[in-house]
N, C-alpha and C positions, 0 to 999 in steps of 0.2 A: 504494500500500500504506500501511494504516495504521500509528504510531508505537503499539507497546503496553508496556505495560497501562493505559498512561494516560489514556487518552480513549476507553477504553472505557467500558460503565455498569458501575458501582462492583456487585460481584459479591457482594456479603450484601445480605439483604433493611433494605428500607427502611420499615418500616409506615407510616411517616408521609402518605407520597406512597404508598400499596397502598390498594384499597379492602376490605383483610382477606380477600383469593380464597385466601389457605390455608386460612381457615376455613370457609369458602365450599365449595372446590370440591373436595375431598380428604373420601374419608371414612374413618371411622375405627372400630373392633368394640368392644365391652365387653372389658379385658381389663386387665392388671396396668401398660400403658401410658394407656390411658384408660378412665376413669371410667363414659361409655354409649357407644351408638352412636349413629352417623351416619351418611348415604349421602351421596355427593357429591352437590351441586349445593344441598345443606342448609345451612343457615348454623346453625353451631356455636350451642347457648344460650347460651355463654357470651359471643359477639361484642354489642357494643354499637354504640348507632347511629351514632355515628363513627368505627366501623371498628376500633376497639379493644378487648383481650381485659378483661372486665371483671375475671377473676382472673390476672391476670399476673406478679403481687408473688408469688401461693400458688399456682402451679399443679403444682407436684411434691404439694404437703400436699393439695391438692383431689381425686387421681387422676388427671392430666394430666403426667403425665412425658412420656411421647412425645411433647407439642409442646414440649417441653422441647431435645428433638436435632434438630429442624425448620430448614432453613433451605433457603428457596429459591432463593438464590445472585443475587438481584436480578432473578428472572423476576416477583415479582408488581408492582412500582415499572415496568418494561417494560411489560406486556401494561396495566396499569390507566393509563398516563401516553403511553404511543407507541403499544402495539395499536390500543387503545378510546381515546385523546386523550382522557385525564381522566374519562369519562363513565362516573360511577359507576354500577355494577346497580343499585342501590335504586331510582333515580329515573328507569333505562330500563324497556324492553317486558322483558317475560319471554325473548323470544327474546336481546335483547340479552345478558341475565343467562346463558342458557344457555351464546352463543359465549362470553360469557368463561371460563364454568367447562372445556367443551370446549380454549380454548386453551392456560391455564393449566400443565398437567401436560405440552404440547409444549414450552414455552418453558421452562419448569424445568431438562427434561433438557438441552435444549440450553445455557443455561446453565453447568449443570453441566460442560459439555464444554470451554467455556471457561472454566470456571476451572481445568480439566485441562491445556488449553493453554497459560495461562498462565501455571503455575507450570511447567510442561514448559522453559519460554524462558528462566527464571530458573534453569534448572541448566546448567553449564559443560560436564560431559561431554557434553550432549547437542546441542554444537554442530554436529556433522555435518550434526543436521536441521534446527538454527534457521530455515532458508529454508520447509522444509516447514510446520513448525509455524507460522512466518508467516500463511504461506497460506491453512491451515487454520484459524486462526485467525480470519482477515478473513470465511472462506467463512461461518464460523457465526456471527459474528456478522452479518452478511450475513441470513444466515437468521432470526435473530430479530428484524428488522424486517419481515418482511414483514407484508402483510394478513393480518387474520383467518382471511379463509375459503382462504390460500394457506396459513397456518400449519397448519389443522385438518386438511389431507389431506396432510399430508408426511410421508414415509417417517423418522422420527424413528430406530427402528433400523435401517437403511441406514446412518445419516449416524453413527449412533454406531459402527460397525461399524468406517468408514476412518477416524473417527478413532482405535479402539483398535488399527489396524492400526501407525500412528504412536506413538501411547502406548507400546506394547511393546516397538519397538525403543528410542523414549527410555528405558527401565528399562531395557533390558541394557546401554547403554550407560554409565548412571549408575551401574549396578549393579556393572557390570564395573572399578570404580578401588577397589571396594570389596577390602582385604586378606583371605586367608582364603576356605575352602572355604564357598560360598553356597548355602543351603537351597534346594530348590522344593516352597514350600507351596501352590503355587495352587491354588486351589479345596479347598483339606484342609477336613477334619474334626478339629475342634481343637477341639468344645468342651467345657468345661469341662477343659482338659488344665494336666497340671501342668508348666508352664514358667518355672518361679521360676529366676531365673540363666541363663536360656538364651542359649547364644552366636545371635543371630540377626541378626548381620550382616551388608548387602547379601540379609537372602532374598527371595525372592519371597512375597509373603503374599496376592496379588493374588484377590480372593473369596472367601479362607481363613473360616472359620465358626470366632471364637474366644470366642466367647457365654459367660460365665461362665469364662472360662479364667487360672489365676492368669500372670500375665508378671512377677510384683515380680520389679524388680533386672534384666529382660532388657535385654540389647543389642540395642537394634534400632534400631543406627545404620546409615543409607544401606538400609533395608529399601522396597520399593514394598509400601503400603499401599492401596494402590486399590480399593475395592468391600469390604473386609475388615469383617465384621462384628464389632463392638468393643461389643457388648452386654451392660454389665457387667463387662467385661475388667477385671481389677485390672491396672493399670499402675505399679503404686505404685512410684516409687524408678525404676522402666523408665527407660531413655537413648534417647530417640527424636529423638535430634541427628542432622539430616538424611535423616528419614524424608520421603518424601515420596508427593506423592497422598493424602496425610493431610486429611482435611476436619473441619471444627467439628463437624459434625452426628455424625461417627464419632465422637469423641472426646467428644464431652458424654454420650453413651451407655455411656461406658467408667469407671472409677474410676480414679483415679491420686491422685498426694501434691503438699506442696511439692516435693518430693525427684525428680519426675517431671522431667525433661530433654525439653521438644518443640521442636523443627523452628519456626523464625519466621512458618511464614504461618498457624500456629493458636496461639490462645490458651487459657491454664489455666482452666477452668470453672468457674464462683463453689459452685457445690457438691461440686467436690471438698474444699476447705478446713473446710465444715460436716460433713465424712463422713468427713476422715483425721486 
């Protein structure tokens, strides 16, 4: 068994070492997030030939917010550096170019599960499953080495399934040292709602739709944020000490302050301080 999180691959995207397959292989509609369209397997106009977004410094001012909350958790540095062994699409066959766009959005998710995992081992309550979550752990990562063409046909929600069977008991477990009677908002209908001051401690917020929803000043310490759409969410002033399942990509998407309080495995987003 391996020793984690540390010798794992570093779980934010790396562009340096990516040959740009977010921009590649994801597509994206004209809309108030991006600017035009794209289909996957397109390379963005805005990608240049080494791999880099040519408007990166302006992409909120350009119409490019949405790649703005983007982050592939270290699946494009994997599939471009260990899948493919460096072997950038530009300079392979078409078909090359294809498996990668193809493997791309498996390895993402899977990713994503690990870093679900991850932070899962770093909460104390939830030592009961530490062995499990181990395990689980090694299994997925496991899975994100394999070959290409073992990645392209893998049952990807299957394997997210045991692990959100896992994740759940970790939240009521965490959930449960939380003081106080605990919301269940899983899966709600919260948007645009007005929850300025709300006591939302320990709740469940798990797939919760809080899309334009005001939170200033909420409690939402010890809440599971997992899957929770935070799209324009005013967080301003919000206490999200020890929220967790919390990811960068939700949170760049959300508004908040100085005065915002987050949970150590995300960071304050350089545009909230231009917008509060």
């Amino acid at each position: 068994m391996q020793d984690h999180p540390g010798d794992l691959v570093d779980l934010h995207g790396d562009c340096a070492n990516c040959f740009g397959l977010c921009c590649v292989a994801l597509p994206f509609t004209a809309s108030a997030d991006f600017a035009l369209d794209k289909d996957a397997g397109t390379p963005c106009r805005n990608l240049q030939d080494d791999h880099r977004c040519g408007i990166h410094a302006r992409l909120r001012q350009s119409g490019f917010s949405g790649c703005t909350v983007y982050d592939c958790f270290g699946a494009g540095q994997k599939v471009s550096q260990v899948t493919f062994a460096g072997k950038d699409w530009r300079a392979a066959s078409r078909e090359h170019a294809r498996r990668m766009v193809d493997v791309f959005p498996v390895v993402r998710q899977l990713h994503e599960l690990l870093w679900y995992l991850t932070e899962a081992l770093t909460l104390p309550a939830a030592r009961p499953v530490h062995a499990e979550l181990r395990e689980l752990l090694d299994e997925t990562d496991a899975l994100t080495r394999r070959t290409a063409e073992e990645l392209a046909s893998l049952d990807v929600a299957a394997h997210r399934q045991k692990v959100n069977v896992l994740l759940l008991r970790t939240s009521e477990l965490a959930r449960a040292g939380v003081r106080g009677r605990k919301k269940e908002r899983r899966g709600a209908d919260l948007m645009g709602a007005r929850l300025r001051g709300a006591d939302l401690r320990g709740a469940n917020l798990r797939g919760a739709y809080l899309i334009a929803a005001d939170l200033t000043g909420a409690d939402l310490r010890g809440a599971d944020l997992i899957g929770a759409d935070l799209r324009d969410t005013d967080l301003t002033d919000a206490d999200l000490t020890g929220a967790f399942f919390l990811t960068q990509p939700q949170l760049n998407a959300a508004r908040g302050s100085a005065g915002t309080r987050l949970p150590a495995s995300v960071g304050r987003p350089a545009h909230w301080t231009a917008e509060h």
